[in-house]
Biopython code that builds the backbone (N, CA, C, O; Angstrom):
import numpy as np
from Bio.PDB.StructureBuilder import StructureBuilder

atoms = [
    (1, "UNK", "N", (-8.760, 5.935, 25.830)),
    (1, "UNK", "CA", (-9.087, 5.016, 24.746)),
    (1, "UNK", "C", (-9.379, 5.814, 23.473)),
    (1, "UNK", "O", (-9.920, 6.893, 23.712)),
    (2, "UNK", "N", (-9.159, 5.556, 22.192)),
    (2, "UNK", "CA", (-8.742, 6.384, 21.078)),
    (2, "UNK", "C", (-10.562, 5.957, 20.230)),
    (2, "UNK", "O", (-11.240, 4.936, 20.119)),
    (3, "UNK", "N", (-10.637, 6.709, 20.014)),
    (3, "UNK", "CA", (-11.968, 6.776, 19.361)),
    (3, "UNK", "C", (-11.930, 5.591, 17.940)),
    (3, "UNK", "O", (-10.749, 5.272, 17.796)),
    (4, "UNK", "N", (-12.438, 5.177, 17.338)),
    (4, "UNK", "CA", (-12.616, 4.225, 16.028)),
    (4, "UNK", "C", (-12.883, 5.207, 15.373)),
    (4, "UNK", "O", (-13.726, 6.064, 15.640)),
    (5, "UNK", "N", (-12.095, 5.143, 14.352)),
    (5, "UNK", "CA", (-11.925, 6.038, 12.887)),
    (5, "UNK", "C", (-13.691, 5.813, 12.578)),
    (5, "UNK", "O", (-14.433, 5.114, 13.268)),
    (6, "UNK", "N", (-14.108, 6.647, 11.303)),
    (6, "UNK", "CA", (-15.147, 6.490, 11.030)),
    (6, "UNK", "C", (-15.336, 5.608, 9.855)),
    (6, "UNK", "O", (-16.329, 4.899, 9.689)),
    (7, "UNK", "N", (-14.164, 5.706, 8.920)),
    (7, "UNK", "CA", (-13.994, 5.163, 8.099)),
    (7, "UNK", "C", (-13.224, 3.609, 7.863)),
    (7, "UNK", "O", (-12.825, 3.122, 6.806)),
    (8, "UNK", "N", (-13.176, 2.999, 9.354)),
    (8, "UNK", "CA", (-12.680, 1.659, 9.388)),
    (8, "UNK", "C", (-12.914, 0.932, 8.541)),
    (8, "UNK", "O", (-12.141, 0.323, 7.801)),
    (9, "UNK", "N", (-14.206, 0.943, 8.592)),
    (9, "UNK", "CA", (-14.852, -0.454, 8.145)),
    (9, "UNK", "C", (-14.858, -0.268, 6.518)),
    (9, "UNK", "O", (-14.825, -1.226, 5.746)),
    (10, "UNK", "N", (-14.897, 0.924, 6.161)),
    (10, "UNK", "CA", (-14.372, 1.005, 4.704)),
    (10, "UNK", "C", (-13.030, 0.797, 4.439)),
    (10, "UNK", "O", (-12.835, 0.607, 3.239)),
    (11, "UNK", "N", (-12.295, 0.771, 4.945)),
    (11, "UNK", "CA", (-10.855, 0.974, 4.634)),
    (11, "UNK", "C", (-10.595, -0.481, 4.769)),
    (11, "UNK", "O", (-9.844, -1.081, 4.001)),
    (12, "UNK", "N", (-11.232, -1.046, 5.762)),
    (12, "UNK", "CA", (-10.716, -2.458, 5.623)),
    (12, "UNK", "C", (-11.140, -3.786, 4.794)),
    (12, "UNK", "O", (-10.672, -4.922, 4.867)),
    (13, "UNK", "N", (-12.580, -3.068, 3.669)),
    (13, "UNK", "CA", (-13.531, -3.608, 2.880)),
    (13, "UNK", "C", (-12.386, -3.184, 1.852)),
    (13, "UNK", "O", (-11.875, -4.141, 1.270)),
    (14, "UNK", "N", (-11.883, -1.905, 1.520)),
    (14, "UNK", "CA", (-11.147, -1.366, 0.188)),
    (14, "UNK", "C", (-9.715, -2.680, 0.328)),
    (14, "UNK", "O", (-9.359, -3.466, -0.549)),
    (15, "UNK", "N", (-9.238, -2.544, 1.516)),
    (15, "UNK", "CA", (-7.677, -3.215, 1.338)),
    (15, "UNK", "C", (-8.077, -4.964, 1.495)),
    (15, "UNK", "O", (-7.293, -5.873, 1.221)),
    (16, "UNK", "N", (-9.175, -5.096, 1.891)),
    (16, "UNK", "CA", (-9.377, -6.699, 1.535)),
    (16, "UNK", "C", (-9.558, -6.875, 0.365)),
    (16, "UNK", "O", (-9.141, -7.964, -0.028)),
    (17, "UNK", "N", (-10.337, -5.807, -0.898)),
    (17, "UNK", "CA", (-10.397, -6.055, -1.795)),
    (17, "UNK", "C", (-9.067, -6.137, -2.412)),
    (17, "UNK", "O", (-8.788, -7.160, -3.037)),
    (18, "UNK", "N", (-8.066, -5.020, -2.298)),
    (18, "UNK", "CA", (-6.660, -5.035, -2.482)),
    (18, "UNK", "C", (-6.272, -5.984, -2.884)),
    (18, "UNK", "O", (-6.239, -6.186, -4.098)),
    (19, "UNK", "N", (-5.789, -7.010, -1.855)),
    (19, "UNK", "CA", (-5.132, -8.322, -1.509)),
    (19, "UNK", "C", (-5.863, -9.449, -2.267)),
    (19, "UNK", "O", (-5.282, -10.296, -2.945)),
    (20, "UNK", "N", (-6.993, -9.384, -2.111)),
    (20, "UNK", "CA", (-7.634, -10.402, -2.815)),
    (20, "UNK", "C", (-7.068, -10.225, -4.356)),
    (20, "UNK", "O", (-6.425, -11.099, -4.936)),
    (21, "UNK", "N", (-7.530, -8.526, -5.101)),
    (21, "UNK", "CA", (-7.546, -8.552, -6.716)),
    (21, "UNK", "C", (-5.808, -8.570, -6.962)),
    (21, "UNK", "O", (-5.326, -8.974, -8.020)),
    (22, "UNK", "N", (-4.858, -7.999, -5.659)),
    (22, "UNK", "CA", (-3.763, -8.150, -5.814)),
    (22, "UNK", "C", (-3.108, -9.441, -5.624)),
    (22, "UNK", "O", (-1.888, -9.337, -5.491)),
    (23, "UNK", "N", (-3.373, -10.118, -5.594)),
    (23, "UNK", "CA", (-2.440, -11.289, -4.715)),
    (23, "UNK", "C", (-1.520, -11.539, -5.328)),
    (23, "UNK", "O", (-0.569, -12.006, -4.701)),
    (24, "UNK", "N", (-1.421, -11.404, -6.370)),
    (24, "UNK", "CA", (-0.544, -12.036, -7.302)),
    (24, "UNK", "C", (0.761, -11.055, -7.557)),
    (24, "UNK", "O", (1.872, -11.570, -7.680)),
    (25, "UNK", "N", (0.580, -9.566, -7.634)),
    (25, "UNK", "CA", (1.803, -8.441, -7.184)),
    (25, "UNK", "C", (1.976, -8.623, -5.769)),
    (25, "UNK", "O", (3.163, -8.694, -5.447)),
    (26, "UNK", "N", (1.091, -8.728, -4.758)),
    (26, "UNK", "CA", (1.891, -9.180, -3.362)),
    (26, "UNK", "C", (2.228, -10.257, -3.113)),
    (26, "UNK", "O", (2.763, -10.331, -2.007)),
    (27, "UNK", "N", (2.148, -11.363, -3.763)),
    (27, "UNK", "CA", (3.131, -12.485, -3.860)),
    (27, "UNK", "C", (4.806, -12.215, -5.011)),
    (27, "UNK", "O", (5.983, -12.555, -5.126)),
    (28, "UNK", "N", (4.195, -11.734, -5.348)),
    (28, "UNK", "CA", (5.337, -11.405, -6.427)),
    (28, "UNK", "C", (6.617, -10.015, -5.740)),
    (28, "UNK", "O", (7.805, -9.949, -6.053)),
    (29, "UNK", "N", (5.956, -9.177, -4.889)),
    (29, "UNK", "CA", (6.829, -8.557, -4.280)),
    (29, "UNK", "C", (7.729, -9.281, -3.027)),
    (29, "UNK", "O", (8.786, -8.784, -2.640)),
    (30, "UNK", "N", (7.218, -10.386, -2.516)),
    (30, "UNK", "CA", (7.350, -11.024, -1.380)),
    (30, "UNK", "C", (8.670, -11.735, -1.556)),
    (30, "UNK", "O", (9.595, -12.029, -0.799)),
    (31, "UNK", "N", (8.310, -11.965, -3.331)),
    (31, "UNK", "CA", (9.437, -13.217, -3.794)),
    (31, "UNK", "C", (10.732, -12.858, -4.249)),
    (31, "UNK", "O", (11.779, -13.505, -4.277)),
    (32, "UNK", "N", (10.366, -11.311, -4.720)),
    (32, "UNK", "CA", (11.294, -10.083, -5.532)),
    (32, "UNK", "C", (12.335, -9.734, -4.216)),
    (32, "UNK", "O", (13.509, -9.451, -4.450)),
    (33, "UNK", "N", (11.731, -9.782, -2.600)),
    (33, "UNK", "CA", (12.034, -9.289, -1.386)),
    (33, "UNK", "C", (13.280, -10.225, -1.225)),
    (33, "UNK", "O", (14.463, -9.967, -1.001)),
    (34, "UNK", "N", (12.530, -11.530, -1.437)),
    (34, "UNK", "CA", (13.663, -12.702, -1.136)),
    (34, "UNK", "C", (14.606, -12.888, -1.607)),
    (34, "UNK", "O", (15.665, -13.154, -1.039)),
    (35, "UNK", "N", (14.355, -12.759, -3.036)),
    (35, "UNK", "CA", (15.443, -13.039, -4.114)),
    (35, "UNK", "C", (16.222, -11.629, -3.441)),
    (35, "UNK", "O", (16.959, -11.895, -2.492)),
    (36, "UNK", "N", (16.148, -10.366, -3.778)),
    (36, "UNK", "CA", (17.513, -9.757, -3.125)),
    (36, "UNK", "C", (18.274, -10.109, -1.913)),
    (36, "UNK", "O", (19.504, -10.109, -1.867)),
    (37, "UNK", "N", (17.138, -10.545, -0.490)),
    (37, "UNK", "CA", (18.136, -10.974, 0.521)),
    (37, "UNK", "C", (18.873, -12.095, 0.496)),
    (37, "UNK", "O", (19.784, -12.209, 1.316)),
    (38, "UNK", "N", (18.556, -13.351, -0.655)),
    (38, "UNK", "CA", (19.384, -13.764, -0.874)),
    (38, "UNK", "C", (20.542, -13.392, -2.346)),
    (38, "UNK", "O", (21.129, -14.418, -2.691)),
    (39, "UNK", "N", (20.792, -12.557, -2.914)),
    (39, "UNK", "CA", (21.377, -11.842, -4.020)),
    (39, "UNK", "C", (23.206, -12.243, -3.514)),
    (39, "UNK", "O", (23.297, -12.432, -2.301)),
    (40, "UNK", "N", (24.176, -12.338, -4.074)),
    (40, "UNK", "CA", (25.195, -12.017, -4.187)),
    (40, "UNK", "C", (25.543, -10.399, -4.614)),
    (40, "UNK", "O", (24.755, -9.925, -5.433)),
    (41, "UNK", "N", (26.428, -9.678, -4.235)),
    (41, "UNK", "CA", (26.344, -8.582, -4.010)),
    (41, "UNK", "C", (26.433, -7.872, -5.453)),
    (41, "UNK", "O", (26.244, -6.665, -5.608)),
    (42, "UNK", "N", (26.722, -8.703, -6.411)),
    (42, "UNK", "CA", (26.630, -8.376, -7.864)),
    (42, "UNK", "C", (25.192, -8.388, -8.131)),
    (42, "UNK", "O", (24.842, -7.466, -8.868)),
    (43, "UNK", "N", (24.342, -9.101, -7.775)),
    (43, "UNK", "CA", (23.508, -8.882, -8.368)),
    (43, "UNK", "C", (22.074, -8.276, -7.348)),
    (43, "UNK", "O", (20.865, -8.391, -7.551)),
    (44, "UNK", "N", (22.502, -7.904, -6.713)),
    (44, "UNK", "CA", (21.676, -7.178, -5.537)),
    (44, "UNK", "C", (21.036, -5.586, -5.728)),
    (44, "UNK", "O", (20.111, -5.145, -5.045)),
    (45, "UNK", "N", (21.557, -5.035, -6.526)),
    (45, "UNK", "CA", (20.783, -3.658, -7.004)),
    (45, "UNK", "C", (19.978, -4.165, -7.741)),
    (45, "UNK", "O", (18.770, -4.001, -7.568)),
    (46, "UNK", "N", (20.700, -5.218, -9.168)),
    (46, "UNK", "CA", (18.926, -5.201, -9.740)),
    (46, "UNK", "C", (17.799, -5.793, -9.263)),
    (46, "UNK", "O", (16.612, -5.596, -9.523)),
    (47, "UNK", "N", (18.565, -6.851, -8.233)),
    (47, "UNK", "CA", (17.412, -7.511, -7.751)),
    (47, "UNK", "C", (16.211, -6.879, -6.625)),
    (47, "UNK", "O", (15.158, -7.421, -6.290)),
    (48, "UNK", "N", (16.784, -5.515, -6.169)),
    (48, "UNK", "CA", (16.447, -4.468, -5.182)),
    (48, "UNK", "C", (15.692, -3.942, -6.232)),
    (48, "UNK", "O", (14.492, -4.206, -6.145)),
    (49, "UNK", "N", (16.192, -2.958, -7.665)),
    (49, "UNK", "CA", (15.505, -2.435, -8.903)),
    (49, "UNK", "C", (14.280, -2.723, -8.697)),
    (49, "UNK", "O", (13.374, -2.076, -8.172)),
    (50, "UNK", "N", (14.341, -4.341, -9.415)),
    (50, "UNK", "CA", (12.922, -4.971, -8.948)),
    (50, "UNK", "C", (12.284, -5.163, -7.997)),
    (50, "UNK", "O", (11.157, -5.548, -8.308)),
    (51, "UNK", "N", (12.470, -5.073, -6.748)),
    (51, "UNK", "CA", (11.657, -4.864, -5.884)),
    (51, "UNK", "C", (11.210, -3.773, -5.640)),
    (51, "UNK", "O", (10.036, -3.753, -5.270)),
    (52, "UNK", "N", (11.678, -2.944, -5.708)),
    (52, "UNK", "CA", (11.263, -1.418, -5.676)),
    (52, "UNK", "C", (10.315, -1.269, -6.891)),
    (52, "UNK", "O", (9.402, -0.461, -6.717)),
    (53, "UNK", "N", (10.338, -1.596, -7.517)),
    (53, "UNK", "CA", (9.036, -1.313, -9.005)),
    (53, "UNK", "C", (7.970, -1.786, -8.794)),
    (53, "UNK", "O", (6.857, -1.271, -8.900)),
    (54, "UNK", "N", (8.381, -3.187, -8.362)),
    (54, "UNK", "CA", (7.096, -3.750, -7.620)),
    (54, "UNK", "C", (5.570, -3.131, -6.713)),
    (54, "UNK", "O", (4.342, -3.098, -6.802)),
    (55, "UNK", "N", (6.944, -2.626, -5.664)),
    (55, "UNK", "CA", (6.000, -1.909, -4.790)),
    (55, "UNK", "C", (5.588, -0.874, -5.134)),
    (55, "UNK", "O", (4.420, -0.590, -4.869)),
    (56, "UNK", "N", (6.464, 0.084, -5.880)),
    (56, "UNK", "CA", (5.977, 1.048, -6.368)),
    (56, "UNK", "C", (4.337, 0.964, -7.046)),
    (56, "UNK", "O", (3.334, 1.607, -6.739)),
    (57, "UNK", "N", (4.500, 0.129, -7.856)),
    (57, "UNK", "CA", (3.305, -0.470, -8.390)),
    (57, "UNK", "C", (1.771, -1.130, -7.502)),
    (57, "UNK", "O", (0.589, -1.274, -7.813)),
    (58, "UNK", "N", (2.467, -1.349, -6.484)),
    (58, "UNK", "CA", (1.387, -1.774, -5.435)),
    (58, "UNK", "C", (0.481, 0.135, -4.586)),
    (58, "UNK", "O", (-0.676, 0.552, -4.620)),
    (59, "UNK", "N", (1.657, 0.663, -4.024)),
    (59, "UNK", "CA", (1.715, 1.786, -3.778)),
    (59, "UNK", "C", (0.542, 2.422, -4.644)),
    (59, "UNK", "O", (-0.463, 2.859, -4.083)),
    (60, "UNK", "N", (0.710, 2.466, -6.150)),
    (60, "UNK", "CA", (0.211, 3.634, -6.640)),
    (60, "UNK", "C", (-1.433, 2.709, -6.940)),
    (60, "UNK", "O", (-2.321, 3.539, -7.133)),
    (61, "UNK", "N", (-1.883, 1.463, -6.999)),
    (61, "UNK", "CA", (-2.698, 1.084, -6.790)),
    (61, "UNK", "C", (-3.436, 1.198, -5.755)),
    (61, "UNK", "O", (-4.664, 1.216, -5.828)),
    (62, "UNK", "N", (-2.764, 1.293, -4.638)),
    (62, "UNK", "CA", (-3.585, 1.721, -3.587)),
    (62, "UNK", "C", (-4.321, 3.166, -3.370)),
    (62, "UNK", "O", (-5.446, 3.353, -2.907)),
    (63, "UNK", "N", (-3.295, 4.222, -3.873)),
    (63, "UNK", "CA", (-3.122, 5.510, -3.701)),
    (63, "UNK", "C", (-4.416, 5.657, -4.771)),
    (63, "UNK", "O", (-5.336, 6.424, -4.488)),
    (64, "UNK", "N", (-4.426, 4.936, -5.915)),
    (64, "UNK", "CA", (-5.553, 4.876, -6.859)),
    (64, "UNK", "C", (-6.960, 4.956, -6.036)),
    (64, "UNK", "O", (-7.640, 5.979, -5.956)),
    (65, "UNK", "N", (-7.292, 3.652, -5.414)),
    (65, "UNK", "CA", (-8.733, 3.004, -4.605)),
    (65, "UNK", "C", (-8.455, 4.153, -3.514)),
    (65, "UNK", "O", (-9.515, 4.272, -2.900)),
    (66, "UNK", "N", (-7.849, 4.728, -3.184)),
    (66, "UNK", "CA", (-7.738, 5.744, -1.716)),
    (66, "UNK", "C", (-8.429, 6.971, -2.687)),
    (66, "UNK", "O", (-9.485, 7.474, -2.304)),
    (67, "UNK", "N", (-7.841, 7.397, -3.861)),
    (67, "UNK", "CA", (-8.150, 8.648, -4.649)),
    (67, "UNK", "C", (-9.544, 8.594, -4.672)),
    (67, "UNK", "O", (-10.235, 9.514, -4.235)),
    (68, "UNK", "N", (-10.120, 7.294, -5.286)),
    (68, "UNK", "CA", (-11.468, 7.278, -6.163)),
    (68, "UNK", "C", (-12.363, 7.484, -4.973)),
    (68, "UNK", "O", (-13.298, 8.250, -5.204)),
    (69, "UNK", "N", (-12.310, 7.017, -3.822)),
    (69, "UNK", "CA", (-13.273, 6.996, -2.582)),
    (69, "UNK", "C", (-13.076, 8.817, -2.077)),
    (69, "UNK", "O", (-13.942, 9.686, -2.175)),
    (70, "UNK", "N", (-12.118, 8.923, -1.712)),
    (70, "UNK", "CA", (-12.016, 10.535, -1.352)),
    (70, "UNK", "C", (-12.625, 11.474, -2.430)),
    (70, "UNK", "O", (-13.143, 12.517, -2.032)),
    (71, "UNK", "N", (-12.606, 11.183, -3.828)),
    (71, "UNK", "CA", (-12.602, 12.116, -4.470)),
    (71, "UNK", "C", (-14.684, 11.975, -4.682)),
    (71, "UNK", "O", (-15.122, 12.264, -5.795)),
    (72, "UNK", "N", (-15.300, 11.715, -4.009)),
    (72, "UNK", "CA", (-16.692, 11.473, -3.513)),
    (72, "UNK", "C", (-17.096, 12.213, -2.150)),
    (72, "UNK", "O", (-18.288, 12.433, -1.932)),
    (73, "UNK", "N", (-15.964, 12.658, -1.092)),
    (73, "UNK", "CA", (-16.177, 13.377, 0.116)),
    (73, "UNK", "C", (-15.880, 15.027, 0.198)),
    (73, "UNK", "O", (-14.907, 15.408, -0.453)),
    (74, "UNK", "N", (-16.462, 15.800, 0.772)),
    (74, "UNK", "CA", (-15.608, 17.110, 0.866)),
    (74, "UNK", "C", (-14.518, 17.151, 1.594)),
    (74, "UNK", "O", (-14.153, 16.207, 2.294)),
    (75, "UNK", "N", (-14.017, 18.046, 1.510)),
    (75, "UNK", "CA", (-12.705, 18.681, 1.587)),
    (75, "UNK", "C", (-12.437, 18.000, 3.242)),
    (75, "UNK", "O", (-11.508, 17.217, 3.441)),
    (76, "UNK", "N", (-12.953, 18.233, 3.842)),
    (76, "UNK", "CA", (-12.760, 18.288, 5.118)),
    (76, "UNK", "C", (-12.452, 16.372, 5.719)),
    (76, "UNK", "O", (-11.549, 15.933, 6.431)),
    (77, "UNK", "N", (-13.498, 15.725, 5.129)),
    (77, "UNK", "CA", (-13.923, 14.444, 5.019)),
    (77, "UNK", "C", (-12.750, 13.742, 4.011)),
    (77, "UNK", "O", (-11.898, 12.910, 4.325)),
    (78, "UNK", "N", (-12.950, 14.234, 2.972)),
    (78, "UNK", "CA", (-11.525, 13.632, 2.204)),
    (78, "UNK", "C", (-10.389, 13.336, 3.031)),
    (78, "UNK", "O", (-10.131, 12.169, 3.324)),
    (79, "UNK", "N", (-9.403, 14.695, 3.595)),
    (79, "UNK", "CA", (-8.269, 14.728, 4.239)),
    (79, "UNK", "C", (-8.373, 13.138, 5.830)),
    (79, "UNK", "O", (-7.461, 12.375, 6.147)),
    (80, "UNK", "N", (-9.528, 13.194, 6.311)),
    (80, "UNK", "CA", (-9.396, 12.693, 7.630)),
    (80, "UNK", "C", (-9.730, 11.481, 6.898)),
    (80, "UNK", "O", (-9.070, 10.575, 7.407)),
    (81, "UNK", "N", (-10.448, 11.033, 5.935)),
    (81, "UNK", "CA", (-10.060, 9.770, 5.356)),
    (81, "UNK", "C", (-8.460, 9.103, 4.755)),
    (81, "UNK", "O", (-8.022, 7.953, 4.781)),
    (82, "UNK", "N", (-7.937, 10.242, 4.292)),
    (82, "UNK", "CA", (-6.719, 9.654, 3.544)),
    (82, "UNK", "C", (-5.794, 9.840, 4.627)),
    (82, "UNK", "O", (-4.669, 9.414, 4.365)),
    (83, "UNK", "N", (-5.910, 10.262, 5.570)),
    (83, "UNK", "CA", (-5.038, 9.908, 6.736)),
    (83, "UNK", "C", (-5.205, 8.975, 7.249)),
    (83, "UNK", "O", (-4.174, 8.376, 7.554)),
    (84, "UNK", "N", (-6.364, 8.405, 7.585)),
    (84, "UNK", "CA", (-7.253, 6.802, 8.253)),
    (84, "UNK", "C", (-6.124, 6.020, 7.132)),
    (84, "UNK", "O", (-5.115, 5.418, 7.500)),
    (85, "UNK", "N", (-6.463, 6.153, 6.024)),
    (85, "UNK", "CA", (-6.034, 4.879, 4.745)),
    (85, "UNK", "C", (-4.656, 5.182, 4.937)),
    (85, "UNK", "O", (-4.201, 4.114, 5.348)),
    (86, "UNK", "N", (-3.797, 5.937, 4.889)),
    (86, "UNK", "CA", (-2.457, 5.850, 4.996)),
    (86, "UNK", "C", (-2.078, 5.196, 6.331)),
    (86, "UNK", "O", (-1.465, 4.129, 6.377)),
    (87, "UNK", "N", (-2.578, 6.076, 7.723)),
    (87, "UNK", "CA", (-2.238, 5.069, 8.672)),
    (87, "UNK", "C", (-2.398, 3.723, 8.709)),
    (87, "UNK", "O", (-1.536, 3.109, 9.337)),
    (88, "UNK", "N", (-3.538, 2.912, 8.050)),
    (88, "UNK", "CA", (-4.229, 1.661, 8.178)),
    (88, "UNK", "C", (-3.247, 0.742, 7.452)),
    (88, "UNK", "O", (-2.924, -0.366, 7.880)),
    (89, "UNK", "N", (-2.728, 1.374, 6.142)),
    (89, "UNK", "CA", (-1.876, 0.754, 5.244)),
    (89, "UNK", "C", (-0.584, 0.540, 5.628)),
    (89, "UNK", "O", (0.170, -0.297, 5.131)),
    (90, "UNK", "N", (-0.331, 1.297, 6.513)),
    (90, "UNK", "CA", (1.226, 1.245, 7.106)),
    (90, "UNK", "C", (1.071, 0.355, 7.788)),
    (90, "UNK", "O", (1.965, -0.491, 7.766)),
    (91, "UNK", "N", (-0.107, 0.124, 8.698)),
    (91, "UNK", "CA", (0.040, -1.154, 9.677)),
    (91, "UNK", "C", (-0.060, -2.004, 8.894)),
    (91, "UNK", "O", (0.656, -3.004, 8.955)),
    (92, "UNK", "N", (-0.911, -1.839, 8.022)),
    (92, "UNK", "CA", (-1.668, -3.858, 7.410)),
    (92, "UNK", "C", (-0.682, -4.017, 6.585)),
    (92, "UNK", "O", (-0.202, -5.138, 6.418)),
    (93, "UNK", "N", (-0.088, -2.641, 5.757)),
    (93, "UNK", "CA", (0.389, -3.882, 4.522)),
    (93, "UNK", "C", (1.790, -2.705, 4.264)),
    (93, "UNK", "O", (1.884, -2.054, 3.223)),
    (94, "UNK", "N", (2.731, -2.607, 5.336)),
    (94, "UNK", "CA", (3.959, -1.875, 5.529)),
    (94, "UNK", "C", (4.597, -1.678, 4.621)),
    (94, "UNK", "O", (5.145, -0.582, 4.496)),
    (95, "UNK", "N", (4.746, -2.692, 3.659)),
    (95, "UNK", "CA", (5.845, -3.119, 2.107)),
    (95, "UNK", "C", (5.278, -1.430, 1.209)),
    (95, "UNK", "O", (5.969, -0.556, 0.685)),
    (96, "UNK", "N", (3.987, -1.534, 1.344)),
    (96, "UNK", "CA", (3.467, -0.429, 0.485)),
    (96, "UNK", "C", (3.130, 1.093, 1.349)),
    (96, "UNK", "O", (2.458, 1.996, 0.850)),
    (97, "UNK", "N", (3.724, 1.146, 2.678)),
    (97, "UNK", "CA", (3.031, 2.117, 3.349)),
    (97, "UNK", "C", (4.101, 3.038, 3.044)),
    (97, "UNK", "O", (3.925, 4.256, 3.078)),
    (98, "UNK", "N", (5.042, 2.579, 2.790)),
    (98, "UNK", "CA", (6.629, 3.511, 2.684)),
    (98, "UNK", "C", (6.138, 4.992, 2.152)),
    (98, "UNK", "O", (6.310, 6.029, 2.794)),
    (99, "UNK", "N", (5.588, 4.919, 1.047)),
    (99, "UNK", "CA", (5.733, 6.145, 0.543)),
    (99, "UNK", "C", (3.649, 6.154, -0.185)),
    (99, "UNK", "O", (3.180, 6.729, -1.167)),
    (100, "UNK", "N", (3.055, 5.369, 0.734)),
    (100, "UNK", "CA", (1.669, 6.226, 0.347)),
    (100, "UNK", "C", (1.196, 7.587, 0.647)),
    (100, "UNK", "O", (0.210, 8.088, 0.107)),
    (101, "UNK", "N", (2.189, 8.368, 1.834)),
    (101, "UNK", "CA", (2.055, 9.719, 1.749)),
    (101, "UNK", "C", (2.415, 11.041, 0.681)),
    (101, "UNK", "O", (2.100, 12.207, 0.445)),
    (102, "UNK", "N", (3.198, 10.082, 0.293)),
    (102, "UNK", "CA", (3.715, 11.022, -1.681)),
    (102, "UNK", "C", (2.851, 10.319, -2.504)),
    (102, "UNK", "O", (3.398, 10.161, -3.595)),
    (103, "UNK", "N", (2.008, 9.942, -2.477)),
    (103, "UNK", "CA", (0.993, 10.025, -3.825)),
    (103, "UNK", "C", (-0.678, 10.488, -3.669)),
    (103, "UNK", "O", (-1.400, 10.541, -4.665)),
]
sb = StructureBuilder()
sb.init_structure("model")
sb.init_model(0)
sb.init_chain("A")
sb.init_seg("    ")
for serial, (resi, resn, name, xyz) in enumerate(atoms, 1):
    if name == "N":
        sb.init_residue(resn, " ", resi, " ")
    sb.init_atom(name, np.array(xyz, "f"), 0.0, 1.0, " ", f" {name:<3s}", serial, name[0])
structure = sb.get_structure()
């Protein structure tokens, strides 16, 4: 049985806040998602463009609230937190987990 992170219960206080102050870019990526799978093939890169900016934008918000909390722990404590928040984010909220390890 895998031990409970230490930092759960923060991580899941930070990404509720997320969703809540975000809702409106994660509704808006959701819709950006749709509109390309339904796209005609002409217009399917930009409509991809935009989805990708989107998230990008979600991404670096997160990577933000992940920065500001780590950058309060030492060295040691930092790293095993931003691994907790990257893993956690990949499960909860996948659209943005793509690339929270590059920022």
């Amino acid at each position: 049985m895998r031990r409970r992170n230490r930092f759960s219960d923060v991580i899941s206080r930070q990404l509720d806040l997320f969703e809540r102050e975000e809702a409106e870019l994660i509704g808006e990526c959701a819709e950006a998602e749709r509109r390309y799978d339904r796209a005609d093939r002409d217009e399917a890169e930009e409509f991809y463009g935009d989805y990708v900016d989107l998230v990008e934008s979600g991404t670096e918000a997160l990577a933000e609230l992940r920065w500001a909390y780590a950058s309060t722990l030492d060295e040691d404590d930092a790293e095993e937190y931003e691994d907790a928040f990257n893993r956690t984010v990949k499960k909860r909220l996948p659209r943005f987990g793509l690339e929270i390890d590059l920022r």
